[in-house]
N, C-alpha and C positions, 0 to 999 in steps of 0.2 A: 378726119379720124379723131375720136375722142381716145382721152388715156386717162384713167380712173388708178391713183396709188392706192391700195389697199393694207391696212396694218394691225394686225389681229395680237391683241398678246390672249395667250392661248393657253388654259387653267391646269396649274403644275402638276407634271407627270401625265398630261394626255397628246403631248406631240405626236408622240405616234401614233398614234390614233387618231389623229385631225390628219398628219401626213395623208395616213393610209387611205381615210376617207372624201379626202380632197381631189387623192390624186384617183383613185375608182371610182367617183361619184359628180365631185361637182365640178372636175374640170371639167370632162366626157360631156355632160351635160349643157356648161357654158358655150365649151365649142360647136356644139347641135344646132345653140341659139344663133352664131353666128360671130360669139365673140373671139379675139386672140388673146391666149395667155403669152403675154408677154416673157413674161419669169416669174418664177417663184424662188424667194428664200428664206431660212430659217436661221433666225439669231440667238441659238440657245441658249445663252447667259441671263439672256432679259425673253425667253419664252415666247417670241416674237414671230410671226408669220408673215410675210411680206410679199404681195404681190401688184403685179403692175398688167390690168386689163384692158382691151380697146376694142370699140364697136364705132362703125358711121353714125347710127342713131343711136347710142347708149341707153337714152331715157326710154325710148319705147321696148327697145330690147332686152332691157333690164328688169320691165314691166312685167312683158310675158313670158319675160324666163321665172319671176316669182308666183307669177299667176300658173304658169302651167304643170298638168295632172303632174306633168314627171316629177317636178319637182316638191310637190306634196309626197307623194308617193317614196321621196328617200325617206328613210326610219330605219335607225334613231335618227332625229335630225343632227348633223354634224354641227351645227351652228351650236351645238351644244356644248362643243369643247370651247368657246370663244367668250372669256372674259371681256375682256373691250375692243371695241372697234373702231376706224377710223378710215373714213373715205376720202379720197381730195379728189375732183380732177387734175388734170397738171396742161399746161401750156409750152408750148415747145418754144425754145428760147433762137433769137437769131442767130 
């Protein structure tokens, strides 16, 4: 299992509206693809989006969850609300 930290700070005053969007649109959809949201959290002070994803194949499933109609088809793109972003995967520790 792959585990992908996810960390969005997210452009002042549209939290809730990435929440809303996140949670009706790209979660539903990640988990279609096959992925588990782990968690998600919000660090309001510093506008912060925080989640932790994991797939067996990440990188193909990652692929065609970008490539697919569905996910063209969300509008407005939510990715909208997200000033910077940052991916790590992560390694589990002994």
């Amino acid at each position: 299992m792959q585990f992908q930290l996810r960390d969005y700070r997210i452009n002042l005053g549209e939290m809730g509206e990435w929440v809303t969007e996140w949670t009706s649109k790209v979660r539903p959809l990640r988990e279609r693809f096959g992925f588990e949201v782990v968690g998600a959290w919000t660090i309001a002070e510093e506008h912060r989006f925080v989640w932790i994803l994991s797939h067996l194949d990440f990188a193909t499933a990652d692929r065609r969850y970008y490539e697919s109609a569905e996910r063209r088809e969300i509008e407005p793109d939510p990715a909208r609300h997200i000033a910077h972003a940052t991916q790590n995967f992560m390694e589990p520790t002994p």
